[in-house]
C-alpha positions as CSV (number, residue, x, y, z in Angstrom):
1,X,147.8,83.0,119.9
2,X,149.8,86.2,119.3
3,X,152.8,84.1,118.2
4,X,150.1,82.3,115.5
5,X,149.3,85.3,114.2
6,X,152.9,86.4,113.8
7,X,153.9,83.5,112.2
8,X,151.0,83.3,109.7
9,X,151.6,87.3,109.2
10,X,148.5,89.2,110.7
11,X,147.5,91.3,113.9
12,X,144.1,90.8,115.7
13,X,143.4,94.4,113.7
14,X,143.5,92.2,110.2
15,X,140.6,89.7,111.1
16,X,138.9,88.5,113.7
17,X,139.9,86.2,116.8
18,X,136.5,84.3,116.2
19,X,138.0,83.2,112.6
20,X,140.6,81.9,113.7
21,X,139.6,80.1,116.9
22,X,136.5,78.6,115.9
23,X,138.1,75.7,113.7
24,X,140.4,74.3,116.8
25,X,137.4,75.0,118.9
26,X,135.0,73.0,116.8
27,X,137.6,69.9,116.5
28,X,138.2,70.4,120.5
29,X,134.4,69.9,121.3
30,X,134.6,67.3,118.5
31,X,137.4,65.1,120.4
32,X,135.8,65.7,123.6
33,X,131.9,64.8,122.9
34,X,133.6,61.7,121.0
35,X,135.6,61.0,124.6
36,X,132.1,61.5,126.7
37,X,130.2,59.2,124.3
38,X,132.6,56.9,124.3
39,X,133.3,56.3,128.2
40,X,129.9,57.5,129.6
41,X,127.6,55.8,127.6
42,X,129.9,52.9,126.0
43,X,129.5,53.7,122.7
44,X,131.6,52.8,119.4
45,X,133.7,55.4,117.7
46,X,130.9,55.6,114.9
47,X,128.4,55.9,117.5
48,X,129.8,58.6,119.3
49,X,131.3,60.2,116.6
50,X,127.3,60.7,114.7
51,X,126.3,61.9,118.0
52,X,129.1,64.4,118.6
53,X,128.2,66.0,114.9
54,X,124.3,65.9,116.0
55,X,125.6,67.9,119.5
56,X,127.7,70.3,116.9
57,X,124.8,71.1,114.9
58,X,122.6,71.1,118.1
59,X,124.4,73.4,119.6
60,X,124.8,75.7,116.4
61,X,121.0,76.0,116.1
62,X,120.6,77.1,119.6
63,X,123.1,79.6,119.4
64,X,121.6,80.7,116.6
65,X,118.4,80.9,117.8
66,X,119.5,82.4,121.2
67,X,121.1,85.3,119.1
68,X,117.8,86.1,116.9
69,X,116.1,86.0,119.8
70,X,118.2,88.6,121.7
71,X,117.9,90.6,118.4
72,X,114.7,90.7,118.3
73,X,113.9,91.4,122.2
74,X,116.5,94.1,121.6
75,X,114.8,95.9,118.7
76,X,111.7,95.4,120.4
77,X,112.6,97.2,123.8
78,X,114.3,100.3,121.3
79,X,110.5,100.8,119.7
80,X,108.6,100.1,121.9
């Protein structure tokens, strides 16, 4: 990663790891949820590959939802 961010000309100090990770990440559970759909439950390509963007945006709501959720038990146990 450090040799990434040499070559593109920044230091963890300029941005965030998160910015730069999450795109390979993404594609990575992308490729891999395609793989899954494919062997485990005999899919097509275009039937995994609808499914694997339905996990994505699955996933991204529960995250989501996890963190407002911790937010808000947070900010609750600080006034209460």
């Amino acid at each position: 990663m450090l040799t990434v961010q040499q070559a593109m000309g920044t230091t963890v100090a300029d941005g965030s790891v998160d910015e730069l990770l999450s795109i390979p990440l993404v594609l990575l559970h992308f490729w891999v949820t395609i793989g899954i759909g494919k062997r485990f439950f005999g899919c097509t390509w275009l039937g995994a590959a609808w499914r694997s963007v339905a996990l994505l945006f699955g996933l991204q709501f529960a995250l989501s939802a996890y963190r407002l959720l911790l937010f808000l038990a947070t900010m609750w146990s600080i006034n209460a």
